[in-house]
C-alpha positions in Angstrom: 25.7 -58.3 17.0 28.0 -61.6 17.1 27.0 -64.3 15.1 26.8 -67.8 16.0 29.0 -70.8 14.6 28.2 -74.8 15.2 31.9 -76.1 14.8 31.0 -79.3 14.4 28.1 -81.1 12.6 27.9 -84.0 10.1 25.0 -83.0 7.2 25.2 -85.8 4.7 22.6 -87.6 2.3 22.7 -90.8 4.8 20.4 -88.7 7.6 18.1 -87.3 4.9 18.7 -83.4 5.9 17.2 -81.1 3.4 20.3 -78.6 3.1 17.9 -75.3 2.2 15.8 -76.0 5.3 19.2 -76.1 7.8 20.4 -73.1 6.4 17.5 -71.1 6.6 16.7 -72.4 10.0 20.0 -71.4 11.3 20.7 -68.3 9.1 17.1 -67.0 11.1 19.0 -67.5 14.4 22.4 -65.2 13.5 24.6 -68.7 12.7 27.3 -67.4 10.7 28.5 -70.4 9.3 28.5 -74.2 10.1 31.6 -76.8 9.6 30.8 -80.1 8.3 32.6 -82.7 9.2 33.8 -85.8 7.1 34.8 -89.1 8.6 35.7 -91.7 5.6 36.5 -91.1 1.6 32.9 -90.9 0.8 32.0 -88.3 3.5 34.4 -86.1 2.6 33.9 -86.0 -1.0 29.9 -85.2 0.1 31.4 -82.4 2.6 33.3 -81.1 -0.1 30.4 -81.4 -2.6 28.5 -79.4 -0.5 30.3 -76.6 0.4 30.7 -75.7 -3.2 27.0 -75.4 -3.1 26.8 -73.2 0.2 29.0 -70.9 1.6 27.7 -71.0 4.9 28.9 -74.7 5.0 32.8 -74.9 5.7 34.3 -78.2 5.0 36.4 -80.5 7.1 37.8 -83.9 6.5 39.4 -86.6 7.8 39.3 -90.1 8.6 37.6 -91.0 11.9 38.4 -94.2 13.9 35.7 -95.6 14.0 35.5 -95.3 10.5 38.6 -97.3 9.3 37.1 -100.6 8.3 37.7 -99.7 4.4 40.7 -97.5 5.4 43.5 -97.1 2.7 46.8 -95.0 3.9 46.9 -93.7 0.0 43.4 -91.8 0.9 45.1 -89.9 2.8 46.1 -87.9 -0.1 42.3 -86.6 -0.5 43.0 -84.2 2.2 46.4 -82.8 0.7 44.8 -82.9 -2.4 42.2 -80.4 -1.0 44.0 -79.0 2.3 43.5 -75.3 0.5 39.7 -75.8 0.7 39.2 -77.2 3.7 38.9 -75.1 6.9 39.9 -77.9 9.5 41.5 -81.6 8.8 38.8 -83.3 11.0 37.2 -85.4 12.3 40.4 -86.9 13.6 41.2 -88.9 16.4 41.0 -92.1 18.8 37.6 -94.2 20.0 38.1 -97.1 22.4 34.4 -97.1 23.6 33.5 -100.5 21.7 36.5 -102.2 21.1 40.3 -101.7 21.6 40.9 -104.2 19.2 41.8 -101.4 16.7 43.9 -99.7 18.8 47.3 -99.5 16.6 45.6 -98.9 13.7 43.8 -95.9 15.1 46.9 -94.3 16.3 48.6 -94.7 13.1 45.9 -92.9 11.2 45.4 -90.1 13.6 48.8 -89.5 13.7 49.8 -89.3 10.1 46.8 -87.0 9.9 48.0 -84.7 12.9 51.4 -84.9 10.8 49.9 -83.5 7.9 47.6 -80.8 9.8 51.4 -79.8 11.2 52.8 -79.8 7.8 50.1 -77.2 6.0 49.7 -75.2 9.0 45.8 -76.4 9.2 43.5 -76.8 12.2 42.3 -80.2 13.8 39.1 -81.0 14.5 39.6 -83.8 17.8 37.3 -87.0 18.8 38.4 -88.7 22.0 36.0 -91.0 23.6 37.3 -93.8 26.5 41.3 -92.6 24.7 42.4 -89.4 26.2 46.1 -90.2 27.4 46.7 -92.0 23.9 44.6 -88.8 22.5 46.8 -86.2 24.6 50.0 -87.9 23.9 50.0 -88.0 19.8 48.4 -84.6 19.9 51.3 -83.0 22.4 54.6 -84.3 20.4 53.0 -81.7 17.5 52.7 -77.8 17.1 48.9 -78.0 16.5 45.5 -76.0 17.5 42.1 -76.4 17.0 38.7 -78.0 18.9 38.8 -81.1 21.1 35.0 -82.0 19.9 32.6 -83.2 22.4 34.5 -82.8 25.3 32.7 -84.1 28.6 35.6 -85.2 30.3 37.3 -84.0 33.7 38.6 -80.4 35.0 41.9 -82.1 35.0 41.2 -83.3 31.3 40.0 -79.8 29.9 43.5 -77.5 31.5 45.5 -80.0 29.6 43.8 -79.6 26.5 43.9 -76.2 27.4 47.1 -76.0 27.9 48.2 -77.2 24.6 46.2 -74.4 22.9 43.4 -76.4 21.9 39.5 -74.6 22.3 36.5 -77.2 23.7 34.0 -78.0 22.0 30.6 -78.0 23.9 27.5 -79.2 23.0 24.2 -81.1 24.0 25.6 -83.2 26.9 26.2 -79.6 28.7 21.8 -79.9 29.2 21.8 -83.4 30.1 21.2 -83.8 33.6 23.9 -86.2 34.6 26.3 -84.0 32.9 29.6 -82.6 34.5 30.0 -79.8 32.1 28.1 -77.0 34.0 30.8 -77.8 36.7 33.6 -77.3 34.3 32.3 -74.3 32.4 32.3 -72.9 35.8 35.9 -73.0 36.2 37.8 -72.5 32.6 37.7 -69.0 31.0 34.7 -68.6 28.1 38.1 -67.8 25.8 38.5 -71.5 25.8 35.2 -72.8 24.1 33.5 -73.4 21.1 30.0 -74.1 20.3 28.7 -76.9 18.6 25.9 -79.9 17.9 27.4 -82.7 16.3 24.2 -82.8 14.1 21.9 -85.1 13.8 23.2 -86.5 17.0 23.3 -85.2 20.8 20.5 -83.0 20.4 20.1 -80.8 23.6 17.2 -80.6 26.0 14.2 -80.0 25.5 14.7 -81.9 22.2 17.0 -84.6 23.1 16.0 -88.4 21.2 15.4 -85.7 17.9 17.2 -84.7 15.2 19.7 -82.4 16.0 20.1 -79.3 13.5 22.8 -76.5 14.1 20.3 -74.3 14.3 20.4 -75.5 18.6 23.9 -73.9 19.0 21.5 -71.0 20.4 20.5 -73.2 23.4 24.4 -74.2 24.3 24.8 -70.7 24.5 22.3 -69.7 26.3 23.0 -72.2 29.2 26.6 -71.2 29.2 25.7 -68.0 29.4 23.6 -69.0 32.6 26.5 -71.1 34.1 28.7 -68.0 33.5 26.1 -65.4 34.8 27.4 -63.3 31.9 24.7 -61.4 29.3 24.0 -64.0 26.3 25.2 -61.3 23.7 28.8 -60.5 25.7 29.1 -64.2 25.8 28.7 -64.9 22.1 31.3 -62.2 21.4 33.6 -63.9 23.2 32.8 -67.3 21.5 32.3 -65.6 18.1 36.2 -64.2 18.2 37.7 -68.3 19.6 35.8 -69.1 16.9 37.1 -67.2 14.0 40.7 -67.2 15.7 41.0 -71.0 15.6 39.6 -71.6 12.4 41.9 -68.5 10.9 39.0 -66.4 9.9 39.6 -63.2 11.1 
């Protein structure tokens, strides 16, 4: 039978997750492996802490924009410094949902990390809120793959990701009612998506306002299954082999 992945959580000290519980939970539910996502020099270290500790946790880092208050270029050496034991350089990318006050300075970073990503030949992981064409325009000048995290943006939005190569990332918001996902998952192929929680955050119904575990990648599944009126089990085959392709597991 496939196995599950959640492509993109965040399991650190700071939200008081008890690592053996998470596993267990989702090792009980056929989750293969989970990737944990750094966003400043002291997440990553953590992230990389902790997958020395559990295999099923793969490591990625990166600097996140909304993230770059303490930001020094010269930390950008912690990912080359570990780019062989890291599965993805993420989480990467632009946020103007507060302020665009930050604007060149979050370009800057994303990019040199996109340049680096191109260099070793690693995956990105991809956060875009309120910045796709800056997002989509840095991304395209570079020969890079990976997951465009969180998307919930238009049909329009999702070919053009596509069409660069990248998967989707789709969690939670799929179950939210005001959601347009179900309307997008209806129209791309199921080759073009990844599953994911962004743990502790965007947990899906019928738990949303908790916690959020990976262990609920089952219940993304299972309503993309429904949208795509396939069987749940031919579905996560599909998912399990965009999975292992774009992280280069298989």
């Amino acid at each position: 039978m496939a196995k599950l992945y959640d492509t993109h959580c965040h399991l650190y000290s700071e939200y008081n997750y008890d690592l053996n519980e998470i596993v267990e939970n989702f090792k009980k539910d056929d989750i293969g492996f989970v990737i944990n996502n750094g966003t400043n020099f002291k997440t990553n270290e953590e992230v990389l802490s902790i997958s020395k500790k559990f295999s099923s946790i793969k490591p990625a880092i990166g600097f996140h924009p909304e993230d770059l208050d303490n930001f020094k270029e010269e930390q950008l050496d912690q990912i080359i410094q570990n780019i062989n034991n890291i599965i993805a350089i993420g989480e990467i990318g632009l946020d103007y949902y507060y302020s665009e006050n930050s604007k060149d300075l979050q370009k800057k970073v994303f990019e040199k990390q996109i340049q680096i990503a191109e260099k070793y030949n690693k995956p990105v992981i991809i956060h875009s809120r309120n910045a796709f064409k800056d997002t989509f325009d840095i991304v395209k000048k570079y020969n890079v793959k990976g997951s465009w995290h969180c998307f919930s943006g238009s049909l329009e939005e999702a070919n053009k990701i596509i069409g660069l190569g990248f998967k989707l990332g789709i969690g939670g918001i799929l179950t939210f009612k005001n959601s347009n996902l179900n309307e997008i998952i209806s129209e791309i192929d199921l080759k073009n998506i990844l599953l994911e929680t962004d743990s502790p955050y965007l947990s899906p119904e019928p738990f949303r306002g908790k916690r959020n575990e990976p262990k609920n990648v089952k219940i993304i599944l299972e309503n993309i299954a429904r949208i795509k009126n396939i069987d749940y089990i031919n579905a996560a085959q599909i998912i399990e082999n965009n999975t292992l392709e774009t992280f280069r597991m298989n």
